[in-house]
C-alpha positions as CSV (number, residue, x, y, z in Angstrom):
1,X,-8.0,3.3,21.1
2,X,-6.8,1.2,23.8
3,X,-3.7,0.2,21.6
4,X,-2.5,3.1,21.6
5,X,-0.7,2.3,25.0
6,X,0.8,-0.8,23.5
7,X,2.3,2.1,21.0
8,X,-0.4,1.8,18.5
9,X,1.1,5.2,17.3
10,X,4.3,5.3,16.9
11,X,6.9,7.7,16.4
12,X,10.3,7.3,14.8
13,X,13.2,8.0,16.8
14,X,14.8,10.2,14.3
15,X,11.8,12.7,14.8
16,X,13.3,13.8,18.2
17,X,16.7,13.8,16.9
18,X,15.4,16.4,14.0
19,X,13.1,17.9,16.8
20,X,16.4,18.7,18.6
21,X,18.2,20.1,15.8
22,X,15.2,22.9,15.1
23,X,15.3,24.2,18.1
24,X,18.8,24.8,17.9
25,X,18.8,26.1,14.4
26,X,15.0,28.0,15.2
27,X,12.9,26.2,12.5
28,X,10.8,24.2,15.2
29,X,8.0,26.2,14.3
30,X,9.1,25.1,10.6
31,X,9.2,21.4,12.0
32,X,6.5,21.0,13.8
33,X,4.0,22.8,10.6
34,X,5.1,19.6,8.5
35,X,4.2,16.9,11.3
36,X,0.9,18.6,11.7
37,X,0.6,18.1,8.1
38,X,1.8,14.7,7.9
39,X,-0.3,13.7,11.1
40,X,-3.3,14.9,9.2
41,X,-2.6,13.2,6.5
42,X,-2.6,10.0,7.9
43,X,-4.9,10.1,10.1
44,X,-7.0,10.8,7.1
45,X,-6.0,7.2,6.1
46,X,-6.9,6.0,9.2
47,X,-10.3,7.4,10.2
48,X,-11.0,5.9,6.2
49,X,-10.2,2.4,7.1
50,X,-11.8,2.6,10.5
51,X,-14.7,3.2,8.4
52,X,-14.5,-0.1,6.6
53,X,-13.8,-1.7,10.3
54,X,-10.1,-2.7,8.7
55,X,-7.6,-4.2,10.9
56,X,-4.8,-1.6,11.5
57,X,-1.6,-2.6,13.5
58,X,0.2,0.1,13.8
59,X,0.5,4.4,12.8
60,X,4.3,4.8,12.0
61,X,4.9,8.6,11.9
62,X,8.6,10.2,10.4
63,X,9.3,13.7,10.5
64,X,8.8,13.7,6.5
65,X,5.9,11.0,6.3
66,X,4.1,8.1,7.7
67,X,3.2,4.8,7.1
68,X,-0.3,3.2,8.3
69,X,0.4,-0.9,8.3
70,X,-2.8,-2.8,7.3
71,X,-4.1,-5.7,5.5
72,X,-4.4,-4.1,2.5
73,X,-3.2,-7.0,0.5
74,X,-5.5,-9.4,1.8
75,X,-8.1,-9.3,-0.8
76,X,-9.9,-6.3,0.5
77,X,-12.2,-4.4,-1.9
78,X,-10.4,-2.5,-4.6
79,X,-13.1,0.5,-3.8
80,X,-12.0,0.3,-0.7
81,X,-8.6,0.2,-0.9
82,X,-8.9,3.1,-3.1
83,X,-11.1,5.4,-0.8
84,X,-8.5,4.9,1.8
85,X,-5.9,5.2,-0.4
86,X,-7.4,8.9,-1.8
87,X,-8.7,10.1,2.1
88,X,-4.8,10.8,2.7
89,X,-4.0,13.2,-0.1
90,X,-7.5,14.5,0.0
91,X,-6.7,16.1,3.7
92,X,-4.3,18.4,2.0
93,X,-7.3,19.9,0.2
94,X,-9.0,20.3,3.6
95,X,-5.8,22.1,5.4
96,X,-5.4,24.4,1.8
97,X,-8.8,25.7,3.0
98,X,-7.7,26.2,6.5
99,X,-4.3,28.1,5.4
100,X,-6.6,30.5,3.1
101,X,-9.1,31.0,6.6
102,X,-6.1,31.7,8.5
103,X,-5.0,34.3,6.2
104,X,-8.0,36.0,7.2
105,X,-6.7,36.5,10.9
106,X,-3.5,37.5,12.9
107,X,-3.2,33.6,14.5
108,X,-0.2,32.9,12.8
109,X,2.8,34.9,11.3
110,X,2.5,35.5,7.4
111,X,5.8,33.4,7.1
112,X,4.4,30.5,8.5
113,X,1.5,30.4,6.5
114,X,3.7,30.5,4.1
115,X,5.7,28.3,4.5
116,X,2.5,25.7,5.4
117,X,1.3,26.3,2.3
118,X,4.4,25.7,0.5
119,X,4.9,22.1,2.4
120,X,1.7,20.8,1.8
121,X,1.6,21.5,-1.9
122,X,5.0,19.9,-2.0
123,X,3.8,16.7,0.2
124,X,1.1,16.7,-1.7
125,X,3.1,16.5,-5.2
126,X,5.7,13.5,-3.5
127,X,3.2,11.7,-2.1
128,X,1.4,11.3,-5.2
129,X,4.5,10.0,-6.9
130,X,4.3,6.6,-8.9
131,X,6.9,5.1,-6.3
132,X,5.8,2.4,-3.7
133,X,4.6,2.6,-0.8
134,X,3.7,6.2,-1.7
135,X,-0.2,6.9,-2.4
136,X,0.7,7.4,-5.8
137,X,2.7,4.6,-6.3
138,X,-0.9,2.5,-4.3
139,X,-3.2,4.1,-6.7
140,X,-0.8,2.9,-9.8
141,X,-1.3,-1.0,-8.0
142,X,-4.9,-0.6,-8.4
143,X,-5.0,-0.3,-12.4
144,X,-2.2,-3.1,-12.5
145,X,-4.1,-5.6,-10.1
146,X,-7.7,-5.0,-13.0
147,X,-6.0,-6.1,-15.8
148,X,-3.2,-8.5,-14.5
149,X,-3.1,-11.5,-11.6
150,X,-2.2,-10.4,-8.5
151,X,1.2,-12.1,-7.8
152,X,2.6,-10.7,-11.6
153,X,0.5,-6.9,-10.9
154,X,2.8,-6.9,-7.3
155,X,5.8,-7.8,-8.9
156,X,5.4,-5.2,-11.9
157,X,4.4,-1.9,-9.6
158,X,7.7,-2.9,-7.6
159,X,9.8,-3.1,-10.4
160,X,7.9,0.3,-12.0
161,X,8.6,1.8,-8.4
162,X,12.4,1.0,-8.3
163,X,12.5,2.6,-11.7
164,X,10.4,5.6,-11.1
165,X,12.8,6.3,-7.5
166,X,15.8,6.3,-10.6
167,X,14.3,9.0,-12.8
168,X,13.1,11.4,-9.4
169,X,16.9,11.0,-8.4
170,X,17.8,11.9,-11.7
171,X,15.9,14.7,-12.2
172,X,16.4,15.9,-8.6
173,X,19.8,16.0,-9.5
174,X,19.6,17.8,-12.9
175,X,17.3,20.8,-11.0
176,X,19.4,20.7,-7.9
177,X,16.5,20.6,-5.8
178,X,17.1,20.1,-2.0
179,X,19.7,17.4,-2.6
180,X,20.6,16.4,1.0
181,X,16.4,16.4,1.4
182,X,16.1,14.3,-1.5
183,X,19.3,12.3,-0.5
184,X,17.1,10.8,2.6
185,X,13.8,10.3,1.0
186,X,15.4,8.3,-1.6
187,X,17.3,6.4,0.4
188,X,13.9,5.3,2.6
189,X,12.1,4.7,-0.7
190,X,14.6,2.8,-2.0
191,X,15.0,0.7,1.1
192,X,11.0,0.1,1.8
193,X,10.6,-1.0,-1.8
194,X,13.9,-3.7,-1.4
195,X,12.1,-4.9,1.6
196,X,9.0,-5.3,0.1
197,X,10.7,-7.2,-2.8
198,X,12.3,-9.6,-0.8
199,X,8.6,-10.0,0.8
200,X,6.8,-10.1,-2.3
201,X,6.7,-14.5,-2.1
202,X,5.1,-13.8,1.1
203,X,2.8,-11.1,0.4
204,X,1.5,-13.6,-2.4
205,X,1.4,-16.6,0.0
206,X,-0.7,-14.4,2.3
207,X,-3.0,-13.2,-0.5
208,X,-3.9,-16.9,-1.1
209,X,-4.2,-18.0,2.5
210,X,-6.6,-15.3,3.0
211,X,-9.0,-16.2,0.3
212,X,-9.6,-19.6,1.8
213,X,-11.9,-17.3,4.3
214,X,-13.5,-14.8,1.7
215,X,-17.0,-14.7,1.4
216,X,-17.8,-15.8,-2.8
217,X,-20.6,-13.6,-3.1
218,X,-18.5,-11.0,-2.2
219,X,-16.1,-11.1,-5.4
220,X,-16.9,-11.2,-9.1
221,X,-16.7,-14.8,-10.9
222,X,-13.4,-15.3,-13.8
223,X,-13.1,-19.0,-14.9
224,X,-10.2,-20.1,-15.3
225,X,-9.2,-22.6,-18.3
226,X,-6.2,-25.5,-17.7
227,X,-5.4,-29.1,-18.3
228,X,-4.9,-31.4,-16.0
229,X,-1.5,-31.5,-16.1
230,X,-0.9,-27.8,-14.7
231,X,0.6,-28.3,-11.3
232,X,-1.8,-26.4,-8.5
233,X,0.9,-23.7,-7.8
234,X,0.9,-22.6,-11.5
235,X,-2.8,-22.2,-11.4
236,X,-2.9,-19.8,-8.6
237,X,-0.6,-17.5,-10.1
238,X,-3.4,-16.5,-12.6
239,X,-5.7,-15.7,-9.8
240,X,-6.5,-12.1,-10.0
241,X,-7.6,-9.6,-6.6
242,X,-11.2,-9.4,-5.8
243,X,-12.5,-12.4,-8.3
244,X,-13.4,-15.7,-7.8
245,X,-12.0,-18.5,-10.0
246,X,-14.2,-21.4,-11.1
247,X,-11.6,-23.7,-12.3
248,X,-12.5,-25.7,-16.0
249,X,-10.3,-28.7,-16.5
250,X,-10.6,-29.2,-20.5
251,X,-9.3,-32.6,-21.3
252,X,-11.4,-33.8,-18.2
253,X,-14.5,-31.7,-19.0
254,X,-14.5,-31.2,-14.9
255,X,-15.4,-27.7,-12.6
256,X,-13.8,-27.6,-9.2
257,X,-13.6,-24.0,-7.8
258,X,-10.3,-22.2,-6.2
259,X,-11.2,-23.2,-2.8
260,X,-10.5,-26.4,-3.4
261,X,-7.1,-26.3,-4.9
262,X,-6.1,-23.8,-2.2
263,X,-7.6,-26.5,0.8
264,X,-5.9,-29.3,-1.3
265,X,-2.5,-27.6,-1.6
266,X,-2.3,-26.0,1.9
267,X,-4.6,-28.1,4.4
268,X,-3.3,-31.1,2.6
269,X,0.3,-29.8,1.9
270,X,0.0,-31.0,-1.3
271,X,2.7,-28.6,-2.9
272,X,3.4,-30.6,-6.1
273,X,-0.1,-31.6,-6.8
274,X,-1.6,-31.5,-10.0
275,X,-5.0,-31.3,-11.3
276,X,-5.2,-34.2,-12.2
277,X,-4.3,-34.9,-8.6
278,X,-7.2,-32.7,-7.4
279,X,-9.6,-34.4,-9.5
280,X,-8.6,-37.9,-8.5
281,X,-8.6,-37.4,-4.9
282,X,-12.1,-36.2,-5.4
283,X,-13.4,-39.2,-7.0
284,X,-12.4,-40.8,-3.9
């Protein structure tokens, strides 16, 4: 844990500024119940992904949540992206338990069990929201990235995300629930999911990069039917997460494979190839 030093954990500087503000108001013991339960949670992520020796830059920790940044688009495993998907919300159940054992003794004040209990039902319930980068809204990617490719599945959970932040808002506001709460989470949900739109070209160049160095035997086969005409760039955007793509040429009766269109178009920099292209520079 080395990297922890070159802060490999990290804390937002708006948790001191709220950190502040408790103690002056006396809700610190209020405040620091919901880090513990957000720490947990992610750490439940973390220890998950450890398990699956995934790389993991960085533990970004808010008062109100936290973000663990890995290389979860990069073709890993959908079980495994699911597992440590599920590890986070799946601590709540563990720290339930542990509010019910504590009821048993005089550790903490009745209020504050309370009051834990109440928080981590309700992060429990957000968190599991449809809404990217939210575990709900990462469970919701994993049906959409089975049945379509994966540059269309990551476009499509964005756009479902930017209207499932709309209809929380509105019924936030119908209820009148917490509004200056709500206020700030949707403002950072609505601001992660515009960044992660304008990255979304990237985030599919980097899914194809990275299967140039994934093990075949590791994914299940989906050929993939076009003519020869199809420019290369069309073709990959029919290339789905976690299968491999034999690629059938029909008017040429010819079988190359994905690897080679991706070493053609990127090693090559051939980014208005064909494959008809392909084919001929094979015969060479």
């Amino acid at each position: 844990m080395g990297k922890i030093n070159d802060r490999f954990i990290y804390i937002h500087p708006t948790f001191w500024f709220v950190v502040v503000l408790s103690i002056l108001t006396g809700m610190f013991y209020h405040i620091l119940i919901i880090f513990i339960i957000v720490t947990w949670h992610e750490l439940g992520h973390f220890f998950m992904a450890k398990s699956f020796n995934w790389e993991i830059r960085r533990i970004t920790l808010w008062i109100f949540g936290g973000v663990m940044e890995t290389e979860e688009h990069l073709n890993k495993p959908l079980n495994e992206q699911f597992l440590v998907t599920i590890a986070g919300p799946i601590q709540h159940l563990l720290i339930f338990l542990i509010i019910l054992l504590l009821k048993q003794t005089t550790l903490l004040l009745p209020e504050h069990l309370a009051f834990a209990y109440q928080y981590n039902l309700l992060i429990l319930i957000f968190n599991l929201l449809p809404i990217w980068p939210l575990d709900g809204g990462k469970l919701l990617s994993f049906i959409f990235h089975i049945v379509l490719p994966f540059k269309r599945a990551h476009q499509y959970i964005l756009i479902f995300s930017f209207m499932s932040i709309f209809i929380f808002l509105v019924c936030m506001i119908k209820w009148s629930q917490a509004l200056v709460n709500v206020a700030v989470l949707i403002t950072f949900l609505f601001w992660e999911n515009k960044l992660e739109w304008k990255r979304r070209l990237y985030v599919y160049q980097r899914f194809l990069l990275a299967r140039m160095n994934q093990h075949i035997k590791e994914k299940k086969m989906q050929p993939l039917l076009f003519i020869s005409h199809v420019k290369l760039k069309s073709v990959f955007e029919h290339f789905y997460l976690n299968k491999f793509h034999p690629i059938l040429i029909r008017d040429k009766q010819i079988i190359t494979s994905e690897l080679d269109c991706l070493n053609y178009y990127f090693k090559q920099g051939q980014y208005h190839a064909t494959l008809s292209d392909l084919t001929q520079q094979t015969k060479k």
